[in-house]
Steps between C-alpha positions, in 0.01 A plus 500: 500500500513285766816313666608166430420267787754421760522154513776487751351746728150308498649209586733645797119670604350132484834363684444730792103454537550138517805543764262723725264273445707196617645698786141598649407124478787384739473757678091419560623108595768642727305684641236187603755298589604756736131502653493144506787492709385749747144363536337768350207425272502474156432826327298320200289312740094625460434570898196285522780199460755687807388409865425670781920569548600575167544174414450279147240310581468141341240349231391221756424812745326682251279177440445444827753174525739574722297443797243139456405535847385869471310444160308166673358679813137584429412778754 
């Protein structure tokens, strides 16, 4: 025959999966806000969109924006 469910006991199992869960998620921000503050890249960032240092690189560089002169020259 099999046991009655635990009702209590599932939910204390669900409790503590969701807690863990919660936990790992500040600790992931933390964690980037650390790097942030040190200058350290972003570890989410593809690395075609990180520089030659490391660096984010912005969506006007990416397009080509961030320097009008550079783009205009016609070599």
């Amino acid at each position: 025959m099999a046991f009655k469910p635990n009702y209590n006991q599932q939910r204390a199992e669900r409790n503590r999966a969701k807690q863990a869960k919660q936990e790992a998620k500040v600790r992931d921000r933390e964690e980037q806000a650390a790097r942030r503050k040190a200058g350290l890249p972003d570890l989410e960032a593809p690395p075609e969109f990180l520089g030659e240092d490391g660096a984010a690189v912005s969506d006007a560089e990416i397009a080509g924006d961030a320097h009008p002169e550079a783009s205009s020259r016609k070599d």
